[in-house]
C-alpha positions in Angstrom: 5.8 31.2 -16.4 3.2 30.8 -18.9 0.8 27.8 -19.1 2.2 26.3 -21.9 5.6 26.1 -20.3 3.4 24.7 -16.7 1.5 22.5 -19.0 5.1 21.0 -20.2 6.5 20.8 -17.3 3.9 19.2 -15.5 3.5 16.6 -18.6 7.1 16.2 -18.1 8.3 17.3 -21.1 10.7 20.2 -19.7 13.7 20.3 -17.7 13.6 21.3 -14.9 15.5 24.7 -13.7 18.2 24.7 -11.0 16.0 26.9 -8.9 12.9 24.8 -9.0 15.4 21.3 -8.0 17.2 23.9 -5.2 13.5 24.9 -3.9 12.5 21.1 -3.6 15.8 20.5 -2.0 15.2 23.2 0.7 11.3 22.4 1.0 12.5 18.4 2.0 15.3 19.4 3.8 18.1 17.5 1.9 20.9 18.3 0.1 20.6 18.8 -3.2 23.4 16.1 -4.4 20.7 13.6 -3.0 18.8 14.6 -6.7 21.9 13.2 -8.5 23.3 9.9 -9.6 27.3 9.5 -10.0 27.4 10.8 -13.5 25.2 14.2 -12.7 21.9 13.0 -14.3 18.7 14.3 -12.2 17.3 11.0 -10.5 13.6 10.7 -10.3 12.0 8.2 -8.6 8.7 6.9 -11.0 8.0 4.2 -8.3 4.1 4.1 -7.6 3.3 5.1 -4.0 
């Protein structure tokens, strides 16, 4: 990956890849259908911790 495409991505301003939403599925432990909403759009949660 080069840093401009880490430098988008972390500015959120690309998509993320399957492999990189299946690698944060494994990491958490969950499936990754938990990532989805009905209609197949990525949920994120933008919620301040």
């Amino acid at each position: 990956m080069t840093i401009a495409n880490y430098n988008m991505k972390e500015n959120g301003k690309r998509a993320i890849t399957v492999q990189e939403l299946e690698s944060i599925a494994q990491a958490l432990d969950e499936p990754v259908s938990n990532f989805f909403d009905e209609n197949l759009n990525v949920k994120l949660n933008l919620s301040s911790v």
